[in-house]
C-alpha positions as CSV (number, residue, x, y, z in Angstrom):
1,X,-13.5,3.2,10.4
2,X,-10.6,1.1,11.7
3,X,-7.8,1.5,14.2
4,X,-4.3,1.0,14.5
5,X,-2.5,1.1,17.3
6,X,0.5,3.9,17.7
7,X,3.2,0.7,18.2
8,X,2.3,-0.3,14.9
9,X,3.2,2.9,13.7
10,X,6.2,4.9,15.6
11,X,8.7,4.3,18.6
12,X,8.0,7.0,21.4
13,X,11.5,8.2,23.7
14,X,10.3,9.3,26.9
15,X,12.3,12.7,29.1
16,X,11.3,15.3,31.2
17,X,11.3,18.7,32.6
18,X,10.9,19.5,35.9
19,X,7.2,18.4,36.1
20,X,6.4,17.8,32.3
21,X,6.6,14.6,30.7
22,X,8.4,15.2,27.1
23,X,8.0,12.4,24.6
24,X,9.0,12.7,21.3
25,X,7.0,10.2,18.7
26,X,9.0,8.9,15.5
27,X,7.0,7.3,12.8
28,X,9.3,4.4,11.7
29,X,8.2,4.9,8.0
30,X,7.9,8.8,6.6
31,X,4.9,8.0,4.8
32,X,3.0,7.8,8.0
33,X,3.8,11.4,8.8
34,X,1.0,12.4,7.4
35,X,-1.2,10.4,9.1
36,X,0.3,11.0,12.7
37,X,-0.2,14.3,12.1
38,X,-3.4,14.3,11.1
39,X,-4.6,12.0,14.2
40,X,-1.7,12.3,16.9
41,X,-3.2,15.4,18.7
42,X,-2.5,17.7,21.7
43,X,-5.4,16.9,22.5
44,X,-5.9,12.9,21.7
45,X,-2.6,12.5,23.7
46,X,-4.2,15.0,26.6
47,X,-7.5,12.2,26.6
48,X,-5.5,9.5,26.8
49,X,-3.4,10.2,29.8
50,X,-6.3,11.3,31.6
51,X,-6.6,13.0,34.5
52,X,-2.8,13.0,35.4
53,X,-2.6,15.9,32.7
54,X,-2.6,19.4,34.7
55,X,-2.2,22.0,32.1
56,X,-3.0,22.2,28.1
57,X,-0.4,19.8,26.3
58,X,1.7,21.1,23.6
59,X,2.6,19.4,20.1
60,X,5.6,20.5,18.2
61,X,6.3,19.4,14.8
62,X,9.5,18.9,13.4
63,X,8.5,17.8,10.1
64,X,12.9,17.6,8.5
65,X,13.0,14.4,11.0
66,X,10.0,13.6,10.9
67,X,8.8,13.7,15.0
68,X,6.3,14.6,17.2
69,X,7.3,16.0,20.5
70,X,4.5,16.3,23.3
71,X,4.7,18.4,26.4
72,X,2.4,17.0,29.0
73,X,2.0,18.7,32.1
74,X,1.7,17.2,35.3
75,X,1.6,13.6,34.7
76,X,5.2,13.1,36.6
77,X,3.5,14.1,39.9
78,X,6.3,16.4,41.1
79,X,8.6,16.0,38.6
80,X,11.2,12.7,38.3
81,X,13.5,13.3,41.5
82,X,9.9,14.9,43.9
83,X,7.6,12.0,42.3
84,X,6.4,9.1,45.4
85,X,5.3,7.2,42.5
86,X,7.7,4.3,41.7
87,X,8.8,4.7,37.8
88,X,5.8,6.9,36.7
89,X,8.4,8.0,34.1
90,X,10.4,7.3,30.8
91,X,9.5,3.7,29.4
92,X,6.3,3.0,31.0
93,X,4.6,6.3,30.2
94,X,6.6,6.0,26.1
95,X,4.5,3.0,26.5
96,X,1.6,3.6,28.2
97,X,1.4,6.5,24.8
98,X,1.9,3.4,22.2
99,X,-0.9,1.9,23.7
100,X,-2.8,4.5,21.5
101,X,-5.6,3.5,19.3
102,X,-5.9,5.7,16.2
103,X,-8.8,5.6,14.0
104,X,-7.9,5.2,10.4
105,X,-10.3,4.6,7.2
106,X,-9.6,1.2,5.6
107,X,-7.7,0.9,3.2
108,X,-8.1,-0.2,-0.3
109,X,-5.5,-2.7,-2.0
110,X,-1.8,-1.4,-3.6
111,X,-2.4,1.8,-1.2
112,X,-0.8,2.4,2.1
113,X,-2.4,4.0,5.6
């Protein structure tokens, strides 16, 4: 088994409400759907932002786009405007989510991820 990193796969916009990160994950090609959704948990994304995350995180599908929107509770410390912690929002969390590893089985030649 093999990884990829989520950057590889998808671009990530970052928003919030009230104390809930939102970020909404766009595979850039629609054949990796199926793979995201497959590997791109609630709760792979609730591991990888550790113990910021207060509450169960939430994965919505919105497979006519395709997208992946994640609620993750807690991780803005107080929400955006209450948070001490200098930008613990938007970008660098979108980011911090690429920074993903997903395992994926190799793949064999003329056949995609």
């Amino acid at each position: 088994m093999s990884t990829v990193l989520l950057d590889d796969l998808a671009d990530v916009r970052a928003g919030d409400k009230g104390d809930a990160l939102m970020l909404s994950v766009f595979p850039r090609d629609p054949a990796d759907a199926d793979l995201l959704s497959t590997h791109l948990t609630a709760e792979v994304v609730a591991r990888h932002f550790g113990a910021a995350v207060t509450g169960p995180v939430t994965r919505t599908v919105l497979p006519r786009l395709p997208a992946f929107v994640f609620a993750i509770p807690g991780v803005l410390a107080g929400g955006v405007t209450g948070s001490t912690v200098l930008d613990g929002h938007g970008k660098t969390l979108s980011y911090h989510l690429l920074t993903l590893e997903l395992p994926i089985r190799p793949t064999t030649e003329g056949e995609s991820i």
